[in-house]
C-alpha positions in Angstrom: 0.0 0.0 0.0 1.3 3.5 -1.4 1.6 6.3 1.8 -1.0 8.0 0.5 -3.3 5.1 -0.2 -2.1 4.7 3.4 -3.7 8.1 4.8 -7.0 7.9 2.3 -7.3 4.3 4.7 -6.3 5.6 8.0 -9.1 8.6 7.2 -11.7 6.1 5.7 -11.7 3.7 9.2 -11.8 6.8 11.6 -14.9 7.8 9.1 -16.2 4.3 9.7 -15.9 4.4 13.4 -17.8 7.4 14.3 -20.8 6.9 11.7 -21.9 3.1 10.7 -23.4 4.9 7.4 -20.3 6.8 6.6 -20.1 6.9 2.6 -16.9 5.3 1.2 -15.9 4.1 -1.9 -16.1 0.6 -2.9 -12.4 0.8 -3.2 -12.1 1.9 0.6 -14.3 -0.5 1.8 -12.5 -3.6 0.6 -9.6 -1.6 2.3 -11.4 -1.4 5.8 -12.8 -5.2 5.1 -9.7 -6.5 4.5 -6.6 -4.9 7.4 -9.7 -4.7 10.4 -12.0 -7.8 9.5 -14.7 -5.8 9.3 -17.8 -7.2 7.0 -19.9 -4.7 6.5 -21.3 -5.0 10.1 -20.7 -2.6 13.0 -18.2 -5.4 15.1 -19.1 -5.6 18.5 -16.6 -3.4 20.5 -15.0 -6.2 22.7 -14.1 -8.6 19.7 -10.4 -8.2 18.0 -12.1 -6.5 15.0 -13.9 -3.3 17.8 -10.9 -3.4 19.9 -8.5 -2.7 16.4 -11.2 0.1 15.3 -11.2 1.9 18.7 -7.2 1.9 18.9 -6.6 3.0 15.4 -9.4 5.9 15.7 -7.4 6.6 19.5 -4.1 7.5 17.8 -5.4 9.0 14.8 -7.1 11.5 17.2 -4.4 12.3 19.5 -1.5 11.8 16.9 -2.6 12.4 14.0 -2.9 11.0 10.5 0.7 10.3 10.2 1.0 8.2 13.4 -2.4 6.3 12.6 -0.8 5.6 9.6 2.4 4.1 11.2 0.2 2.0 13.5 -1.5 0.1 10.3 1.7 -0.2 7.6 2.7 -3.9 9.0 -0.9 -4.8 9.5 -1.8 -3.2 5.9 1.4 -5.5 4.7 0.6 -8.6 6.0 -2.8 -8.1 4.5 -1.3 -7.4 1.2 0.7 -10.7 1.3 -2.1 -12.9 2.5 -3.9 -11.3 -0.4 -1.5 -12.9 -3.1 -0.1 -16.1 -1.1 -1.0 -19.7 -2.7 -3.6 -21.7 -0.7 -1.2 -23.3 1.6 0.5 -20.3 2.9 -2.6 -18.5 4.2 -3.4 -20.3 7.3 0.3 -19.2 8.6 -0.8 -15.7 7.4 -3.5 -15.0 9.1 -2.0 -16.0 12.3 0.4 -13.4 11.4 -2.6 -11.1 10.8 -4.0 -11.8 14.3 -0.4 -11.2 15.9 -0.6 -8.2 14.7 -3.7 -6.5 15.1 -3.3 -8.2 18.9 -0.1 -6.0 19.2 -1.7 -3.2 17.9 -4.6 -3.2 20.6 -2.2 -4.0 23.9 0.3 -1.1 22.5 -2.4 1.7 21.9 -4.8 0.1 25.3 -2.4 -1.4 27.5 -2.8 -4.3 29.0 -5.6 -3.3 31.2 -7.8 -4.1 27.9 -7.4 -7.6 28.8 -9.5 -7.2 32.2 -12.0 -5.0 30.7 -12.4 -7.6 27.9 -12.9 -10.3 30.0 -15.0 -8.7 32.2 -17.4 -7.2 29.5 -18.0 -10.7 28.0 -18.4 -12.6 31.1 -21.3 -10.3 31.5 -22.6 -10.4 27.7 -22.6 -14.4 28.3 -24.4 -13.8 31.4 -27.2 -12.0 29.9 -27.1 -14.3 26.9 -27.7 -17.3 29.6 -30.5 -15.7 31.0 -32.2 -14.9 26.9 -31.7 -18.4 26.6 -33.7 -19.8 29.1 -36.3 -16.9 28.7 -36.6 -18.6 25.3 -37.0 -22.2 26.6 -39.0 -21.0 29.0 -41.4 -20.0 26.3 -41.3 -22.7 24.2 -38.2 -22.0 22.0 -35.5 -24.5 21.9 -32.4 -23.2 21.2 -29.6 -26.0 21.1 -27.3 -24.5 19.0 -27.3 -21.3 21.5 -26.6 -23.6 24.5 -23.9 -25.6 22.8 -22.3 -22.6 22.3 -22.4 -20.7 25.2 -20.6 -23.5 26.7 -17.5 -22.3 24.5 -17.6 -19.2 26.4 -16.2 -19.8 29.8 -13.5 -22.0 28.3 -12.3 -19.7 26.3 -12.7 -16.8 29.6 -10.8 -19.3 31.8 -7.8 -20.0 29.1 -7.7 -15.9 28.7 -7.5 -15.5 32.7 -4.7 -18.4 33.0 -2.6 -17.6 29.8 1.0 -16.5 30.6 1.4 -13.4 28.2 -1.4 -10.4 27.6 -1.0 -11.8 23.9 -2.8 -14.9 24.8 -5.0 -13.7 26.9 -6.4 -11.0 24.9 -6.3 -13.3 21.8 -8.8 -15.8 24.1 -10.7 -12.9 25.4 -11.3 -11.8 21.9 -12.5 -15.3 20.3 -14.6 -15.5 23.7 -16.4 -11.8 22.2 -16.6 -13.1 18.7 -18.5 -16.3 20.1 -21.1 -14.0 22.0 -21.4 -11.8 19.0 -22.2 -14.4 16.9 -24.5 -15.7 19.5 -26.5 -12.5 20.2 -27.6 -12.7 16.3 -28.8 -16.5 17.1 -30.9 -15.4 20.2 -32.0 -12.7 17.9 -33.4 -14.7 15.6 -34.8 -17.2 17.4 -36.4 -14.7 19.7 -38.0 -13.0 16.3 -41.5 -12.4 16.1 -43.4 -13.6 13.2 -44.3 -11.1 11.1 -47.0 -10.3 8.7 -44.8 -11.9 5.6 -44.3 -14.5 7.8 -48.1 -15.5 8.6 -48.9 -14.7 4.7 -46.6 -17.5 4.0 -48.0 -20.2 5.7 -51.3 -19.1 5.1 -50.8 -19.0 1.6 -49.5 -22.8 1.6 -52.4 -23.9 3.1 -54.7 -22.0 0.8 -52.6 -23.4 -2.3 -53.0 -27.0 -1.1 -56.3 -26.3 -0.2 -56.4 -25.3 -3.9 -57.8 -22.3 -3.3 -55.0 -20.4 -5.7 -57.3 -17.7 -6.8 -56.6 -15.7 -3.5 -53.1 -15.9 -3.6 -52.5 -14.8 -6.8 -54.6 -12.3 -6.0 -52.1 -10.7 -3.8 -49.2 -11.8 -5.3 -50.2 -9.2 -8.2 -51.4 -6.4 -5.5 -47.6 -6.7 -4.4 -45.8 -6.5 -7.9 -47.9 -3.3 -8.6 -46.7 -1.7 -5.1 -43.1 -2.7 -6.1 -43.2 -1.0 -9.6 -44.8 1.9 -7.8 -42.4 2.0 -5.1 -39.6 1.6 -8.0 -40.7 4.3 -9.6 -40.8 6.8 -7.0 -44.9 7.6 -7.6 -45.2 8.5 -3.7 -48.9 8.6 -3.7 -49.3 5.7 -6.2 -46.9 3.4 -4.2 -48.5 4.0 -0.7 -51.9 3.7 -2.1 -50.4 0.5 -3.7 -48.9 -1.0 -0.8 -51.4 -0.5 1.5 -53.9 -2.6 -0.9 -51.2 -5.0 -0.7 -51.2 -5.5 2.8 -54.6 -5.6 3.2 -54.8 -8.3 0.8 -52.1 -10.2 3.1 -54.2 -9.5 6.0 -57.2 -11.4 4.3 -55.1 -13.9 3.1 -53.7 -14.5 6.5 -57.4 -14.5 8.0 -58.5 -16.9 5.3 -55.8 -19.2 6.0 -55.6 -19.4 9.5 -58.4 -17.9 10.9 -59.1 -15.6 13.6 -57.2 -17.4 16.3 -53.9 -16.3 14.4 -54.8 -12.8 15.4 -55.1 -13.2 19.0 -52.2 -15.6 18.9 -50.4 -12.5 17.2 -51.3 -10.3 20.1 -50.3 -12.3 22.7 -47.2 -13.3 21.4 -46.7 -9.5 20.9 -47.7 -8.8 24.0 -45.0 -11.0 25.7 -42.3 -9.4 23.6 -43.1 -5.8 24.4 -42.8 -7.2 28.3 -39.5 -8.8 27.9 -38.2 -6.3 25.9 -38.8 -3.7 28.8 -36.1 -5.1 31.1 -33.3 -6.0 28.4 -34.0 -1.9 27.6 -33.6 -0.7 31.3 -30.8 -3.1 31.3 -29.3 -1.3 27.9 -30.0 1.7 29.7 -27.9 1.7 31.9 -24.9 1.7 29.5 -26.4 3.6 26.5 -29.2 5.6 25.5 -32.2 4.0 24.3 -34.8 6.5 24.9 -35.7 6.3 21.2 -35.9 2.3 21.4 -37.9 3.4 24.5 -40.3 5.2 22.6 -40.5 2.6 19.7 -41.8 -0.4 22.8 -44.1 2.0 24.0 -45.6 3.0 20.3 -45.9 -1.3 20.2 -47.3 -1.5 23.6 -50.3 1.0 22.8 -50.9 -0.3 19.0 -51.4 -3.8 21.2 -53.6 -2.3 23.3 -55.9 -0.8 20.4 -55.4 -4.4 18.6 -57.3 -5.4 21.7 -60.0 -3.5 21.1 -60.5 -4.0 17.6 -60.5 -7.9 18.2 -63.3 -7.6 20.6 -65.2 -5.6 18.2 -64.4 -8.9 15.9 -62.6 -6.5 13.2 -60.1 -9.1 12.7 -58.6 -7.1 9.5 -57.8 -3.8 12.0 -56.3 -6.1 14.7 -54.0 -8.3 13.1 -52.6 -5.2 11.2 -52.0 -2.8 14.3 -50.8 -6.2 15.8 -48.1 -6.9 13.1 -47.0 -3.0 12.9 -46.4 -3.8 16.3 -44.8 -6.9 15.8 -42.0 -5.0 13.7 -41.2 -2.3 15.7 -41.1 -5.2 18.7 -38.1 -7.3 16.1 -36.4 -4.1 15.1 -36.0 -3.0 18.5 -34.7 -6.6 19.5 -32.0 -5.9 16.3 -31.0 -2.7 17.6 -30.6 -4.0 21.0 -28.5 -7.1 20.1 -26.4 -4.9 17.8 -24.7 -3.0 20.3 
């Protein structure tokens, strides 16, 4: 890598780290990708790829370019070399990779990093423990979120007895990666169905019901909102894609009947409740008075889905219920994000 393709980097990550929707070039973001790990996906700040971010931005903004610059040219090297290497000479590389940006963290944090590491995921398994038997505890079996969960203290209790910070920190990080990956698994399984969702099944059984007609029906309503929302007719599209989903919501009906709606509610109902305590919990960290806001628009559209299922209109219910039921999933996403 040229110096200045070097600085246009450097500039690029520290762009990346205070804004997730920073625009970069394609160009920059194989560049980012390829020296930090990063995949296109805000790490998690505790795993090897958040801890490399924070310590590059921490010199850039007390150093300046030129020193930020320094800190990456071996990384940026041994990045350019795995690039090119034949097949078997990788694995050997990217150990040299890890080295590295495991250097790079302990110079710029200090050793202390490996303590706060270790402390910060003992506590993210913790509350991932306690998600997980929330989940069985409604029904959901999770095994692949229990199997590895117990890779987590291993990994804590090799980091707390390895002889150098180097191993430590490089155990501490894979112990960050593994509840990182496992908050997305918890995520998803804790995911609410949503109004696609019930369409789907509906629409199987009304297809091998052979009642096609329906089904088609809305299949066209939603091609003409797409071309509508494609072409940027505002008042066409929304028109267009609220017939949509109202044709979803009497497919659904037809399909599963009216117990799907109250099934909806309650389900959403429980969500909104366990979401409130993993957001006071959040709170206390970061904000999340606007993920606040969202659970309390949900917990009121439930309430009025209430009422429009004991007035038996079905079609209002399940529709305030599923707006509901997306705000519930993306605040659940924005939670286990962070």
């Amino acid at each position: 890598m040229r110096p200045s393709q070097l600085v246009v980097f450097t500039m690029v990550l520290i762009a990346a780290t205070a804004c997730d929707r920073t625009p970069v070039g394609p160009a920059d973001e194989v560049e980012l990708a390829a020296v930090t790990g990063f995949d296109g996906e805000s790490p998690a700040p505790l795993t090897l790829s958040g801890l490399l971010r924070s310590a590059i931005r921490e010199v850039h903004g007390a150093q300046g370019v030129e020193a930020a610059d320094d800190l990456v040219r071996d990384l940026a090297a041994i990045q350019h070399r795995l690039d090119a290497a034949a097949a078997p000479d990788r694995p050997a590389l990217r150990r040299e990779l890890r080295a590295e940006q495991l250097r790079i963290v302990l110079l710029v944090h200090g050793g202390d990093i490996v303590a706060t590491t270790l402390r910060g995921v003992a506590d993210e398994a913790a509350a991932l423990q306690q998600r997980r038997d929330a989940l069985a505890a409604s029904g959901i079996a999770a095994p692949e979120i229990s199997a590895s969960l117990e890779d987590v203290p291993a990994l804590l209790a090799l980091a707390r007895n390895a002889a150098t910070d180097v191993e430590a920190l490089d155990a501490a990080t894979r112990a960050a990666a593994t509840t990182q990956r496992l908050r997305r698994l918890v995520a998803g399984a804790a995911r609410l169905a949503s109004l696609g969702d019930l369409f789907d099944e509906a629409a199987a059984r009304l297809a091998a019901g052979g009642m096609n007609d329906l089904v088609s029906e809305s299949d066209a309503l939603r091609a003409v909102a797409a071309r509508a929302v494609q072409a940027g007719e505002r008042e066409h599209a929304h028109a267009a894609t609220r017939a949509a989903r109202e044709a979803q919501i009497r497919i659904v009906l037809a399909g599963l009947g009216p117990d799907a709606v109250a099934d909806a509610i309650g389900a959403a109902q429980d969500g909104a409740r366990g979401q409130r305590s993993r957001l006071a919990e959040a709170a206390a960290v970061r904000d999340v008075s606007r993920l606040e806001r969202m659970n309390a628009s949900a917990t009121d559209m439930l309430q009025r889905a209430v009422l429009h299922l004991r007035s038996a209109d079905s079609d209002s219910a399940l529709d305030l219920a599923c707006h509901a039921i997306d705000l519930i999933n993306a605040i659940d996403a924005a939670i286990t994000s962070h």
